[in-house]
N, CA, C and O of each residue as an XYZ file, in Angstrom:
540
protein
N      79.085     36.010     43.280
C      77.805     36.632     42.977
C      77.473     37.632     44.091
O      77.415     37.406     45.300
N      77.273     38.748     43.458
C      76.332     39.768     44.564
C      75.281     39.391     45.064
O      74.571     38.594     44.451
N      74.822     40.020     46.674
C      73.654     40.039     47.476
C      72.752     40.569     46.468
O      73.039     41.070     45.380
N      71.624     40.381     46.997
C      70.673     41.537     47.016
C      70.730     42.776     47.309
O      70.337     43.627     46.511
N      71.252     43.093     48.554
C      71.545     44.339     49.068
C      72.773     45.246     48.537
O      72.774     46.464     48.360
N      73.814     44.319     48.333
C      74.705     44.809     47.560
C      74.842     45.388     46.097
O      75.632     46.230     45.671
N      73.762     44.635     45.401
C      73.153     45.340     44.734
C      72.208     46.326     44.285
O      72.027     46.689     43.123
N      71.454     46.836     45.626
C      70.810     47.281     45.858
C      71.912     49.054     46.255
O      71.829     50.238     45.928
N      72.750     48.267     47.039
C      73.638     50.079     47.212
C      74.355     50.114     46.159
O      74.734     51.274     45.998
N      74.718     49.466     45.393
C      75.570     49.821     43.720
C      74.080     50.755     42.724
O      74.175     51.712     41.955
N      73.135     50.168     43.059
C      71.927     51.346     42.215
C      72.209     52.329     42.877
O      72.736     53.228     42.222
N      72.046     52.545     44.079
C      71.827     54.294     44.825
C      73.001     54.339     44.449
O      73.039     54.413     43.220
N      74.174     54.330     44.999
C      75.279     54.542     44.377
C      75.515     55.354     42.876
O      75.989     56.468     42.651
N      75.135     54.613     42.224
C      75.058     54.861     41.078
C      74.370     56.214     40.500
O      74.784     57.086     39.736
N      72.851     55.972     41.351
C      71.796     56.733     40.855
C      72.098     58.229     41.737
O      71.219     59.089     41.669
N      73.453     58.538     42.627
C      73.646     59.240     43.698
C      74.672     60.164     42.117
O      74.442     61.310     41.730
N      75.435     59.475     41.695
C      76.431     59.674     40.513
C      75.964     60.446     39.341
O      76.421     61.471     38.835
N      74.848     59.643     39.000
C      74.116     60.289     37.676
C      73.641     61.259     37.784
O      73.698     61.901     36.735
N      72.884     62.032     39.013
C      71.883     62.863     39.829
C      73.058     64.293     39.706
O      72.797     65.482     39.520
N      74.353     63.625     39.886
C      75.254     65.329     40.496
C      75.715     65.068     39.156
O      76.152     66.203     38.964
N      75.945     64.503     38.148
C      76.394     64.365     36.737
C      75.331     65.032     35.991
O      75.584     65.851     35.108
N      74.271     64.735     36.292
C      72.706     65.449     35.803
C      72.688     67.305     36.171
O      72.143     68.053     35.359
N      73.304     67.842     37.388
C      73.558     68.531     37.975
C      74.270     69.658     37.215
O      73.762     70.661     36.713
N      75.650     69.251     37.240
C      77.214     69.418     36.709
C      76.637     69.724     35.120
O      77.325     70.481     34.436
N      75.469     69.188     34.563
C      75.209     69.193     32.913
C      74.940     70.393     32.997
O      75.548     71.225     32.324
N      73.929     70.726     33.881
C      73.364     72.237     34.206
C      74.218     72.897     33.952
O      73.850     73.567     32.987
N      75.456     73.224     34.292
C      76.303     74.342     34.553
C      76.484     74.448     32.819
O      76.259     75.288     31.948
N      76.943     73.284     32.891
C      76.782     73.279     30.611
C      76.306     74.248     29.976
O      76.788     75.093     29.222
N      74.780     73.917     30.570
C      73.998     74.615     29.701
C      73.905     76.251     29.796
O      74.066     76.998     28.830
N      73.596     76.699     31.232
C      74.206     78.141     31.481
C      74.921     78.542     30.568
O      74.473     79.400     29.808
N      76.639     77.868     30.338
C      77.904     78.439     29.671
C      76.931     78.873     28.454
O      76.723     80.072     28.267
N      76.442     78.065     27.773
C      75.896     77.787     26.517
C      75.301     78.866     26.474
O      75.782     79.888     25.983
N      73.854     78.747     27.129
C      73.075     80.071     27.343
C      74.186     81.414     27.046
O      74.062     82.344     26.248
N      75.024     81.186     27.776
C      76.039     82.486     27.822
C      76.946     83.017     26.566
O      77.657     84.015     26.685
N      76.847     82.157     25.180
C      77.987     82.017     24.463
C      79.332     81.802     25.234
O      80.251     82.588     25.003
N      79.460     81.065     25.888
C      80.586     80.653     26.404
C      81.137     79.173     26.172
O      80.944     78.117     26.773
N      81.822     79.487     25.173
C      82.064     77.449     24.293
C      82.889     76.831     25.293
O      83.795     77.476     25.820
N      82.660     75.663     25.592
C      82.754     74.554     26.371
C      83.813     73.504     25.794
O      83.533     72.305     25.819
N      85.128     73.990     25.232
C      86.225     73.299     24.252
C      86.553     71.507     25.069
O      86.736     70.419     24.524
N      86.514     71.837     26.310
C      87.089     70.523     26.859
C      86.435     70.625     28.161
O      85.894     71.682     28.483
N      86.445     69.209     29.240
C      85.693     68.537     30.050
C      87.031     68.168     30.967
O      87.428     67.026     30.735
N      87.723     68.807     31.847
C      88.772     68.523     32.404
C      88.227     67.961     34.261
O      87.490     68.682     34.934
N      88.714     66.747     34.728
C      87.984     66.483     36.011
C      89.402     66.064     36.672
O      90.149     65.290     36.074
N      89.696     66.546     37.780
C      91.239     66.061     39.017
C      90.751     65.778     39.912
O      89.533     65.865     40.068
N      91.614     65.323     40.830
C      91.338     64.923     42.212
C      90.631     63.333     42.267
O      90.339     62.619     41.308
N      90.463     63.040     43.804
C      90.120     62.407     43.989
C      88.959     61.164     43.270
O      88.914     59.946     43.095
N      88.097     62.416     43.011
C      86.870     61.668     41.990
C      87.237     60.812     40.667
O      86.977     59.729     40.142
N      88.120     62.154     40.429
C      88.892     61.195     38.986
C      88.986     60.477     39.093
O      88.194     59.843     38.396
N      89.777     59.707     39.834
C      90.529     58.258     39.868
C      89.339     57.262     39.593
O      89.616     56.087     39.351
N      88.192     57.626     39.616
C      87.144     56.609     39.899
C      86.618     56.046     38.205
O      85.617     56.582     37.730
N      87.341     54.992     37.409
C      86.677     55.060     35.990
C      85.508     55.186     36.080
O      85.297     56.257     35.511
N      84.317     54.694     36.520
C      82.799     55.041     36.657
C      82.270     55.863     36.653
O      81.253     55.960     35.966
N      82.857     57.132     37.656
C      82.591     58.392     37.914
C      82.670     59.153     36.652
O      81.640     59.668     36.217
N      84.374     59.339     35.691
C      84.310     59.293     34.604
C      83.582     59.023     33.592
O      83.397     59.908     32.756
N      83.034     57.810     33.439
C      82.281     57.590     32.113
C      80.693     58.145     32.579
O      80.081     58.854     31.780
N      80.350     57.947     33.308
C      79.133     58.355     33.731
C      79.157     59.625     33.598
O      78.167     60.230     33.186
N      80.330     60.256     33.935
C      80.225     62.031     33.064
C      79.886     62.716     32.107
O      79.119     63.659     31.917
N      81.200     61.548     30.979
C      81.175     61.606     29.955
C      79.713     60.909     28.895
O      79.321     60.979     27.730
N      79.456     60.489     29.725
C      78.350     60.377     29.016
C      76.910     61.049     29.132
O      76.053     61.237     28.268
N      76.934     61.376     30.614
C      75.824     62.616     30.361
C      76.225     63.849     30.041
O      75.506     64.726     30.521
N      76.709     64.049     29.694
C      77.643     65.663     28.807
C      77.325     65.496     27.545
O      76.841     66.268     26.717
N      77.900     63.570     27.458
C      77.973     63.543     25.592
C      79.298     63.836     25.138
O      79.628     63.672     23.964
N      80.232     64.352     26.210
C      81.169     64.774     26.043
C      83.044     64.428     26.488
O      83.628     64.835     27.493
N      83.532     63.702     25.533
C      84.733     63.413     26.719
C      84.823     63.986     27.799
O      84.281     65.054     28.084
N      85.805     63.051     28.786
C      85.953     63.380     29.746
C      87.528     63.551     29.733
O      87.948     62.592     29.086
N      88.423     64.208     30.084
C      90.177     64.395     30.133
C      90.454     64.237     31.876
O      89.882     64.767     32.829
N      91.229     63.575     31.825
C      91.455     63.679     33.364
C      93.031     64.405     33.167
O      93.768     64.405     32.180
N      93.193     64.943     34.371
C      94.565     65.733     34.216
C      95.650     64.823     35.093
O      95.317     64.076     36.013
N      96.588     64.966     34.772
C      98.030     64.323     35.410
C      97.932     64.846     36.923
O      98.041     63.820     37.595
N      97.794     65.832     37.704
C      98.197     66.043     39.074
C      96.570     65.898     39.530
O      95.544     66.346     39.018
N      96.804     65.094     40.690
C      95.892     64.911     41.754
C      95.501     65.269     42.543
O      94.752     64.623     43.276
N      96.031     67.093     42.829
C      95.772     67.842     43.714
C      94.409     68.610     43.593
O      93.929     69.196     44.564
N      93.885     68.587     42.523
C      92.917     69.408     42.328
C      92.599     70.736     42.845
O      93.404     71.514     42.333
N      91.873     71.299     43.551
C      91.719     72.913     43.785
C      92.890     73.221     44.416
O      93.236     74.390     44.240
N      93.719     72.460     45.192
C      95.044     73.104     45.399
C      95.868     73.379     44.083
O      96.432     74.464     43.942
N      95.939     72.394     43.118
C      96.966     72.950     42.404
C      96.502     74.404     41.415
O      97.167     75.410     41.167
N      94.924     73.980     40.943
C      94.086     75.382     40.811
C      94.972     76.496     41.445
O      95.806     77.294     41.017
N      94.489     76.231     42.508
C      95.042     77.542     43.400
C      96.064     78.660     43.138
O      96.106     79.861     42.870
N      97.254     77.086     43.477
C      98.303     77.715     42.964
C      98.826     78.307     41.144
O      99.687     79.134     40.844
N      98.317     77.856     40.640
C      98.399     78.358     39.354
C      97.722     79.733     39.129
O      98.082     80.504     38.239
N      96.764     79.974     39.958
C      96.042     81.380     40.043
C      96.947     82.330     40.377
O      97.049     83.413     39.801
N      97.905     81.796     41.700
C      98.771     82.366     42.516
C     100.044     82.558     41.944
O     100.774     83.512     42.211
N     100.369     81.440     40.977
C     101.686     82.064     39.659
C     101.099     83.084     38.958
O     101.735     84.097     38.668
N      99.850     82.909     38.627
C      99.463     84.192     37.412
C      99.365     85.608     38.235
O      99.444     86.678     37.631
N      99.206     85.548     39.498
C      98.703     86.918     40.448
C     100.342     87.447     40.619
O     100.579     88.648     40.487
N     101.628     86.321     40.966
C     102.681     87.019     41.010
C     103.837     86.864     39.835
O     105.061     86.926     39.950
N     102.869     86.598     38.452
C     103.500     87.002     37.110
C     104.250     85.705     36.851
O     105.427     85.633     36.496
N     103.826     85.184     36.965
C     104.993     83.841     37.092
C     104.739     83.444     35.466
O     105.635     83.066     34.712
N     102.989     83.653     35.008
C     102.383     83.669     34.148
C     102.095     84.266     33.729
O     102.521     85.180     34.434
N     101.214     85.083     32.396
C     100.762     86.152     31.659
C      99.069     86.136     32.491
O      98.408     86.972     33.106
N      98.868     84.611     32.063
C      97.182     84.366     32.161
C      97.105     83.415     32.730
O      98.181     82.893     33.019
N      95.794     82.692     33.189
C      95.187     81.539     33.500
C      95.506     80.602     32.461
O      96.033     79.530     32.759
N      95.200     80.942     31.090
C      95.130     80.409     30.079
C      96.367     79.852     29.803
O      96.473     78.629     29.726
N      97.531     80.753     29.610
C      98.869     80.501     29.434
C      99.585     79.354     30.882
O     100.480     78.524     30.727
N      99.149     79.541     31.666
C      99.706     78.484     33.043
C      98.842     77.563     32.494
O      99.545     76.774     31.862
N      97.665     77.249     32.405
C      97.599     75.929     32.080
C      97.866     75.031     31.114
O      97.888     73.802     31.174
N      98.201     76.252     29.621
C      99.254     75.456     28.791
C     100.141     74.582     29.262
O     100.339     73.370     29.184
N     100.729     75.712     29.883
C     102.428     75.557     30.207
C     102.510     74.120     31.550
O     103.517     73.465     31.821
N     101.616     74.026     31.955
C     101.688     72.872     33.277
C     100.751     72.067     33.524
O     100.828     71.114     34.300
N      99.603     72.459     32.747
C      98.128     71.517     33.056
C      98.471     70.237     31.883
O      98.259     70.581     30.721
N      98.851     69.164     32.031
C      98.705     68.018     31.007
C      97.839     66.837     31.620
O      97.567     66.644     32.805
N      97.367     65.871     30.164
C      95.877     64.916     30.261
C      96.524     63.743     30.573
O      97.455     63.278     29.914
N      96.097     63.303     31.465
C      96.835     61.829     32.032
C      95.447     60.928     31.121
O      95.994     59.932     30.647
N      94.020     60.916     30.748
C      93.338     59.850     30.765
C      92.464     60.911     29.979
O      92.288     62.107     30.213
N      91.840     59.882     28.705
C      90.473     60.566     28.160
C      89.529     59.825     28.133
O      89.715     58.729     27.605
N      88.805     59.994     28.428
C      87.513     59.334     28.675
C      86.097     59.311     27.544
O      85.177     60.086     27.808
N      85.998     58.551     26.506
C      85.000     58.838     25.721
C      83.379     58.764     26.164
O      82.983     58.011     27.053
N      82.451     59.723     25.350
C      81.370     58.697     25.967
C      80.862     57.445     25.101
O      80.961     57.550     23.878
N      80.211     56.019     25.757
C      79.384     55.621     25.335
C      78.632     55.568     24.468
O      77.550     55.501     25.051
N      78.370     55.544     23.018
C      77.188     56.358     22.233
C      75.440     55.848     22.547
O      74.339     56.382     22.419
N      75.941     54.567     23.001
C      74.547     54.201     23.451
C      74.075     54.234     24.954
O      72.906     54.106     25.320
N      75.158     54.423     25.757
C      74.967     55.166     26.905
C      74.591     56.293     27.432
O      73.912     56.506     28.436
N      75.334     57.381     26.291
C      75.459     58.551     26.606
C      73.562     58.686     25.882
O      72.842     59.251     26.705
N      72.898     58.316     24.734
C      71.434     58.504     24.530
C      71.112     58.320     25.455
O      70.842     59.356     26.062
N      70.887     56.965     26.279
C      70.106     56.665     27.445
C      70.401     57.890     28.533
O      69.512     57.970     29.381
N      71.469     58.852     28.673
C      71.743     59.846     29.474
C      70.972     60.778     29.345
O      70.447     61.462     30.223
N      70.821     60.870     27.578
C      70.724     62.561     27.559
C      69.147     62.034     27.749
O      68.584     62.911     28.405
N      68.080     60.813     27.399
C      66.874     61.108     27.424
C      66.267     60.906     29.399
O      65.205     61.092     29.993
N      67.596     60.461     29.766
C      67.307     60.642     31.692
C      67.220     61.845     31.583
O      66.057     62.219     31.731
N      68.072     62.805     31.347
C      68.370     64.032     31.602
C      67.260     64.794     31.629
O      66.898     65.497     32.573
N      66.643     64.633     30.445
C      65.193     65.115     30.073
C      63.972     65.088     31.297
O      63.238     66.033     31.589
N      63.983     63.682     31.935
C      62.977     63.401     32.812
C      64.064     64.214     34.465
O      63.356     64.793     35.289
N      65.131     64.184     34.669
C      65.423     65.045     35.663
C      65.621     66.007     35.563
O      66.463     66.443     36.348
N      65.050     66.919     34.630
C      64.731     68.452     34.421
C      63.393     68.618     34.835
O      62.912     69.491     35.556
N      62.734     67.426     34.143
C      61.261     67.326     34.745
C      60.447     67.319     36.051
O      59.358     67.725     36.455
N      61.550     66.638     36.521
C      61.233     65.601     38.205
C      62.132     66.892     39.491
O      61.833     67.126     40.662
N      62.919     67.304     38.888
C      63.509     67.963     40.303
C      62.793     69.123     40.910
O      62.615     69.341     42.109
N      62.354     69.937     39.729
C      61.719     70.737     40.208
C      60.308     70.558     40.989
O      59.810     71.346     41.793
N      59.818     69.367     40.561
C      58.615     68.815     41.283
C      59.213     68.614     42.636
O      58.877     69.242     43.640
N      59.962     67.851     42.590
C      60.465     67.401     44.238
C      60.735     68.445     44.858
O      60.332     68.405     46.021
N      61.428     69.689     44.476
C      61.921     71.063     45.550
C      60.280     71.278     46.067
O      60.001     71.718     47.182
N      59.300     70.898     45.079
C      58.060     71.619     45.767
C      57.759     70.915     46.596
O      57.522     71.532     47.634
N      57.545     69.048     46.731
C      57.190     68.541     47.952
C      58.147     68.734     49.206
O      57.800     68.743     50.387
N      59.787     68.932     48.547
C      60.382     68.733     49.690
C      61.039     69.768     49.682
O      62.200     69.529     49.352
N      60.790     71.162     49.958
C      61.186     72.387     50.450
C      62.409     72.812     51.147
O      62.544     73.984     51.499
């Protein structure tokens, strides 16, 4: 059985998770704003590995989550930029055909992911209040 306290840092924890997942939705919506369709939810590196981190994504998105096979994350980015800059590739698009594959998909929740999207609602509400007390 868990402490008290230990349960107590699994909430912040948690509530530290949902907050930059709440965040990360933002960028969503921009694309959206932008006509810019949002086909897939791809997450590497380190974070990945974390199933929690994952579903907690995927569920405030609403949206699978794909995790990719290499664990390098912005390095391997990188370098795939760096095949397409010395032709190795046509495009971005075409290198990640050709080498980006899904190690893990991550669904969301359906009754999780509601309870997300109506948080979501109240931290659209609440953040901007807080930038004003806390500057």
């Amino acid at each position: 059985m868990s402490t008290p306290a230990a349960r107590i840092r699994a909430n912040i924890v948690r509530a530290i998770l949902e907050g930059v997942a709440f965040s990360l939705k933002d960028t969503l919506t921009i694309f959206k704003e932008l006509g810019i369709p949002v086909r897939a939810i791809r997450v590497g590196g380190g974070g990945a590995r974390s199933p929690l981190w994952r579903q907690i994504q995927a569920d405030v998105y609403g949206q699978a989550v794909e995790t990719v096979q290499a664990e390098e994350g912005a390095a391997y980015g990188a370098a795939l930029l760096a095949g397409v800059g010395a032709g190795v590739w046509p495009s971005v698009d075409t290198a990640c055909d050709k080498v980006v594959h899904m190690a893990k998909r991550t669904a969301p929740d359906r009754d999780a992911s509601r309870v997300m999207q109506e948080t979501y609602i109240k931290y659209l509400r609440l953040y901007p209040a807080l930038r004003s007390i806390f500057p």
